[in-house]
GUVOMI-953699 format. One line per 2 residues: number of its first residue (from 1); for each residue x, y negated, z negated of C-alpha. Coordinates in steps of 0.1 Angstrom, whole numbers. Layout:
<rs>
NUM> X/Y/Z ~ ...
</rs>
This chain:
<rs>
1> 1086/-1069/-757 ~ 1080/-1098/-777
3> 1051/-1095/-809 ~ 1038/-1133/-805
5> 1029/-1148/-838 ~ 1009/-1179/-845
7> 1007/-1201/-872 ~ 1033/-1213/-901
9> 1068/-1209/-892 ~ 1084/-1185/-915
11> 1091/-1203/-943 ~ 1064/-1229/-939
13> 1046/-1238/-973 ~ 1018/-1264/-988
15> 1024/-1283/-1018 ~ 1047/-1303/-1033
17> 1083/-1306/-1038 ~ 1089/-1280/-1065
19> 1099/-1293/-1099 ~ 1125/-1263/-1102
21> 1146/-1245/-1076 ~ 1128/-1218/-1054
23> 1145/-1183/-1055 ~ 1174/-1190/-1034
25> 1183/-1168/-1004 ~ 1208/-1141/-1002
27> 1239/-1154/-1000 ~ 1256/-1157/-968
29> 1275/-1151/-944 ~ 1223/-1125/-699
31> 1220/-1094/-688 ~ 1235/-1107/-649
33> 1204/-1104/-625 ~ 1210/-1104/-587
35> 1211/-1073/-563 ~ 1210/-1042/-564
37> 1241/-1034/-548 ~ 1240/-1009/-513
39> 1260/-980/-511 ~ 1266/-945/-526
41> 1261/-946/-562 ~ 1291/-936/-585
43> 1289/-900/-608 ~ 1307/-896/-638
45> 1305/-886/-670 ~ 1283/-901/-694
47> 1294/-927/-718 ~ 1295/-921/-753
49> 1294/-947/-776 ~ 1279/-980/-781
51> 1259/-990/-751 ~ 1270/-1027/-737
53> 1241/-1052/-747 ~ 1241/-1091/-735
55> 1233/-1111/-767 ~ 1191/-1119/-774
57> 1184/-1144/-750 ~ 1196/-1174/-758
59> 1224/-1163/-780 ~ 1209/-1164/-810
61> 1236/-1166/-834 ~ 1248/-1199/-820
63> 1214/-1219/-811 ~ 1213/-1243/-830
65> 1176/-1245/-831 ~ 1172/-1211/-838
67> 1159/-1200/-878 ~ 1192/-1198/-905
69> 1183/-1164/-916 ~ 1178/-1152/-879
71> 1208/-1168/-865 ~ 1225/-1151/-896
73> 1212/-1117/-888 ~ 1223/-1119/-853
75> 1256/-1131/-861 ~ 1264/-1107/-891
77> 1257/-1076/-869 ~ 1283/-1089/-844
79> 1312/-1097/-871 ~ 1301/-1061/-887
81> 1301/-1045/-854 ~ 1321/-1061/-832
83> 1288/-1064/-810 ~ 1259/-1087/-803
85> 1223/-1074/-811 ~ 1197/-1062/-785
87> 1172/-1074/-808 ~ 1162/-1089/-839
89> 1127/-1084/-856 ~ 1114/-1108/-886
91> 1088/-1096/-917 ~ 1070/-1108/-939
93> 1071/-1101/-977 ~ 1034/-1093/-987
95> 1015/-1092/-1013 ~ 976/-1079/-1026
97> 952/-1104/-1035 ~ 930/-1102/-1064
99> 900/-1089/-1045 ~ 905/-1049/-1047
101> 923/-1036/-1008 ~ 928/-1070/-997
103> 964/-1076/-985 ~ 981/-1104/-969
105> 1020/-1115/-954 ~ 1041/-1147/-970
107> 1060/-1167/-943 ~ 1090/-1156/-959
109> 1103/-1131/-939 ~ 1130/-1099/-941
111> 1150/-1096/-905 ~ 1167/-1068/-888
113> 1192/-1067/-861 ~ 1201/-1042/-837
115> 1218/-1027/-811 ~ 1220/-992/-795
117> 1243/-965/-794 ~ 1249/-933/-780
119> 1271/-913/-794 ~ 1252/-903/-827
121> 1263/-924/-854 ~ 1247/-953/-875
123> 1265/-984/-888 ~ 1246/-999/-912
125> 1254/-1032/-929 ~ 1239/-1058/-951
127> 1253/-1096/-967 ~ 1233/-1082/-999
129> 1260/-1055/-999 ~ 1292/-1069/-985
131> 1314/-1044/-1000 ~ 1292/-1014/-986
133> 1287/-1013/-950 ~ 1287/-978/-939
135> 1294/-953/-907 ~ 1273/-922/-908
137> 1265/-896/-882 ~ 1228/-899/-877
139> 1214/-856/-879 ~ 1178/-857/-882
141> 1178/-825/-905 ~ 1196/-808/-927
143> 1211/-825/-960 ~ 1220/-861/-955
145> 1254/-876/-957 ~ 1269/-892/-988
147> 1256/-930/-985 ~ 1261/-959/-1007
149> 1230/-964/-1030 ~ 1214/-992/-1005
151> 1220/-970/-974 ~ 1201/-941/-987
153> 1164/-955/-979 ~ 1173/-969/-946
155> 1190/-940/-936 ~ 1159/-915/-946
157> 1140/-938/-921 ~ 1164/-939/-893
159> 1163/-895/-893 ~ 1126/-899/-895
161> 1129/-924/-864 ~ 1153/-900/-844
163> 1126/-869/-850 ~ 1102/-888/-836
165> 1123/-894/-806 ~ 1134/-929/-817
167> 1171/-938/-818 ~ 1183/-905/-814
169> 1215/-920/-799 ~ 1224/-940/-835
171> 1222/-973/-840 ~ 1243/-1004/-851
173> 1221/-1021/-879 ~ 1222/-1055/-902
175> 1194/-1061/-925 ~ 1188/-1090/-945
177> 1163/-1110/-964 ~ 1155/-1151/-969
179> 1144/-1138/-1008 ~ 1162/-1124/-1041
181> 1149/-1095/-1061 ~ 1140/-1122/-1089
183> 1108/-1137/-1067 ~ 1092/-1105/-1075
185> 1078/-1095/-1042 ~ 1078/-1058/-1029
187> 1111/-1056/-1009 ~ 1110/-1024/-994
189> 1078/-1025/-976 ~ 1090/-1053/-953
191> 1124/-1040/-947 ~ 1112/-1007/-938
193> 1093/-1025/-908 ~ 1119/-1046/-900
195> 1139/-1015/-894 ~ 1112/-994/-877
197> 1108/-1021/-854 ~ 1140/-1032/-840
199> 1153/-992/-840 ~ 1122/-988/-817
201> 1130/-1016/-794 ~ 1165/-1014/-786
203> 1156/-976/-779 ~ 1125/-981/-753
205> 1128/-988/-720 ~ 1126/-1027/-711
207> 1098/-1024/-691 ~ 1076/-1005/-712
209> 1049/-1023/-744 ~ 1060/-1035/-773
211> 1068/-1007/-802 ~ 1037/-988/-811
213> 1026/-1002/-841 ~ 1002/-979/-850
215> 1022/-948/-848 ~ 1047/-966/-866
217> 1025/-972/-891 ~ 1017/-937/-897
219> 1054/-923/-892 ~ 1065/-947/-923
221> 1041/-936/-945 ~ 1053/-898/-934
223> 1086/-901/-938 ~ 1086/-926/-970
225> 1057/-916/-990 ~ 1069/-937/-1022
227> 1063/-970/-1001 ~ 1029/-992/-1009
229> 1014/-983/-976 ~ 989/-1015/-975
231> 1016/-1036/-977 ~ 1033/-1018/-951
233> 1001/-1024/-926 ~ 999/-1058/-938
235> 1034/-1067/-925 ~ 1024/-1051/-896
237> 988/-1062/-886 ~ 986/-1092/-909
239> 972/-1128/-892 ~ 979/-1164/-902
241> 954/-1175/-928 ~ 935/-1145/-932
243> 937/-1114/-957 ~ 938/-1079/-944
245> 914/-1045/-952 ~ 939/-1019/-941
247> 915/-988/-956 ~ 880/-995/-937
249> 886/-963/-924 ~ 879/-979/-887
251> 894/-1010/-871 ~ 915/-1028/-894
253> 892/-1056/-908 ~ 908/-1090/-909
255> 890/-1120/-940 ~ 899/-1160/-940
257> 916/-1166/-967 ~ 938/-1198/-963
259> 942/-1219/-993 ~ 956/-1252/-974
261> 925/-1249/-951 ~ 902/-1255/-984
263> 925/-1275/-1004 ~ 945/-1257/-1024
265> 975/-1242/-1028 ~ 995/-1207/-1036
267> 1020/-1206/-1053 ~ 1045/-1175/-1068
269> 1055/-1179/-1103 ~ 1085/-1161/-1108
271> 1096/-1158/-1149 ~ 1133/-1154/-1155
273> 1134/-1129/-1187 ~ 1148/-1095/-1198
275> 1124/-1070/-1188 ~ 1112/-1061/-1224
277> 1099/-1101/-1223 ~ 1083/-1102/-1187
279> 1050/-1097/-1192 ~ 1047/-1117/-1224
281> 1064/-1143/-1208 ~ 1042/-1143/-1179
283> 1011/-1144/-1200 ~ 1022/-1175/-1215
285> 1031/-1192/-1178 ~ 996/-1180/-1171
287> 977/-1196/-1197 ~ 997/-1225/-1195
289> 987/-1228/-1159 ~ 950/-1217/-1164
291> 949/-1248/-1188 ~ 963/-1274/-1166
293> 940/-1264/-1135 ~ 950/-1236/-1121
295> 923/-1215/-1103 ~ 933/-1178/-1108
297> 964/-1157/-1111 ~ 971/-1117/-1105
299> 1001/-1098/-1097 ~ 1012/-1091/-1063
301> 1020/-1060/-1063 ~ 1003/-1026/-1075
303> 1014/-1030/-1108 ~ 1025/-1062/-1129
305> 1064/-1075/-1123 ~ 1080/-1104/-1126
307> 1062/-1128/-1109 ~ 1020/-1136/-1105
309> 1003/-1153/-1077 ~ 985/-1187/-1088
311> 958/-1203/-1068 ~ 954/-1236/-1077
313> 936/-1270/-1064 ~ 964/-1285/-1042
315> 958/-1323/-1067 ~ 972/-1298/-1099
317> 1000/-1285/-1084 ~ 1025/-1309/-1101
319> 1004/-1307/-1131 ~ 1006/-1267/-1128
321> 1043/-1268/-1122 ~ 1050/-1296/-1152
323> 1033/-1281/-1183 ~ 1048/-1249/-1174
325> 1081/-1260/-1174 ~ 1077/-1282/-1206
327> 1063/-1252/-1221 ~ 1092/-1231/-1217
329> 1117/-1259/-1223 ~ 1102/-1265/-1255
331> 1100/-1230/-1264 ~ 1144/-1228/-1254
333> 1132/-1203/-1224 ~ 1146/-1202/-1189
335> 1116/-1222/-1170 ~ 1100/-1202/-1143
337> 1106/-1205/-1109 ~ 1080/-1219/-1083
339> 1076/-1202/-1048 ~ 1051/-1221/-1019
341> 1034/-1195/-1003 ~ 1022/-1198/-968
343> 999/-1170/-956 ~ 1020/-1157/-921
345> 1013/-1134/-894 ~ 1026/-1100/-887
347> 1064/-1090/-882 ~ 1077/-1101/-842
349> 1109/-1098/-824 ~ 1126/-1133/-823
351> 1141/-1148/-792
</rs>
């Protein structure tokens, strides 16, 4: 069941060395095959409980070769746990473009890991919230349990999953993701598919097609209605180096757009100010970027944040990135913060 992805590697990015640091992080932290055997097969009662799961093949918290945030993931759900993960699913941030509907994914990716259970409770657990990993018994209706404030979102989505026959069982869960709330990204969006994803694949049979994208697609904008929903299908049907028209209203409609192809470069520009300051703030990085070559700049989001998207000829990105900063450092600001931006493919499970 594996979602193959070409193009960047997930954190992959043009440009540059940036002049300041790039939001950092979150902090840290076989199934046998042989024989069936002959004979009369053993009755009993049905486990309940965590179902046994070999580790993803290769064991993906200790491969060496395998992505930080992914070996991280894999490794967190089993020191959480006490239990490897069935699988673990990667996906992208994403953003809009300034052209009105058009979306696209960032190879910077939010991953989920997960394993099945069967005896109706979720576990959910996250390095962003190390102090509030949570047991809750998964009832698809009725008022939910008392959850920590994180919890509450992805438990809304796991009773939605479990209506729609998905996970029913519970599930062990660990979500993280490679960016901070201060690159100004939507969050949620890829989270939410992250989750969707790997619930739905440790609960369908092994033989059967990937998770249903499609219906999953529709489900998530069901159950949480609050979500940017192009965003949503952008993490989910986005391609490397194009843009995405999610609401043609008939097959999803899929645009080049990849900057490094032409020469150029995007870039988030993250501002570090009080809120009351942001969008002065990034009005000034704007027109200080406009004025040393940069191309264009819009939010990425629905509405403006703390961060803008710059598209800028790939010879003024030091430029770009050095009056900015002198700018602020002259002005006794915080200098903004720099983010390459690769444009990825759609969320996949990672082996």
């Amino acid at each position: 069941m594996t979602a193959a992805r070409t193009g960047a590697s997930p954190r992959e990015g043009g440009g540059a060395t940036p002049a300041e640091p790039d939001p950092e992080p979150e902090p840290v932290g076989s199934v046998p095959v042989g024989p069936l055997p002959i004979g009369p097969v053993p009755i009993g009662p049905v486990p309940v409980g965590p179902v046994p799961v070999g580790p993803v093949p290769p064991d993906l918290a200790r491969r060496a070769t395998a992505d930080p945030l992914f070996r991280l993931v894999a490794y967190a759900l089993e020191a959480a746990h006490g239990r490897p993960p069935a699988a673990v699913w990667s996906a992208p941030y994403a953003f809009h473009l300034g052209s009105p509907g058009l979306v696209a994914a960032a190879g910077w990716p939010v991953a989920a890991a997960a394993a099945p259970r069967t005896d109706g409770l979720v576990r959910l657990s996250s390095l962003g919230h190390p102090a509030d990993s949570c047991d809750l018994p998964l009832t698809p209706d009725g008022p939910p349990p008392a959850a920590p404030a994180w919890a509450v979102r992805p438990y809304a989505l796991l009773r939605a999953l479990a209506r729609a026959g998905y996970g029913r069982g519970g599930t062990d869960l660990h979500l993280q993701g490679s960016l901070t709330d201060a690159a100004g990204l939507a969050t949620a969006e890829p989270a939410d598919c992250a989750m969707a994803l790997a619930v739905a694949d440790v609960h369908t049979p092994a033989a059967d097609a990937e998770p249903d994208r499609e219906g999953l697609a529709r489900l998530l904008a069901r159950a949480l209605p609050d979500g940017d929903d192009a965003l949503r299908r952008a993490v989910l049907f986005a391609r490397p180096g194009q843009a995405l028209l999610p609401d043609t209203g008939q097959e999803r409609r899929h645009v080049a757009f990849d900057p490094a192809a032409s020469g150029s470069r995007l870039v988030l520009l993250a501002v570090r100010a009080d809120p009351a300051d942001r969008a002065a703030e990034l009005a000034l990085a704007v027109s200080c970027a406009r004025r040393a070559g940069a191309l264009s700049a819009w939010p990425p989001g629905r509405r403006p944040g703390r961060s803008v998207l710059v598209l800028l000829p790939a010879s003024r990105l030091t430029a770009v990135r050095a009056a900015v900063a002198e700018d602020f450092r002259g002005r006794g600001r915080p200098v903004p913060r720099f983010l390459n931006i690769a444009v990825a493919g759609a969320a996949r499970r990672e082996e």
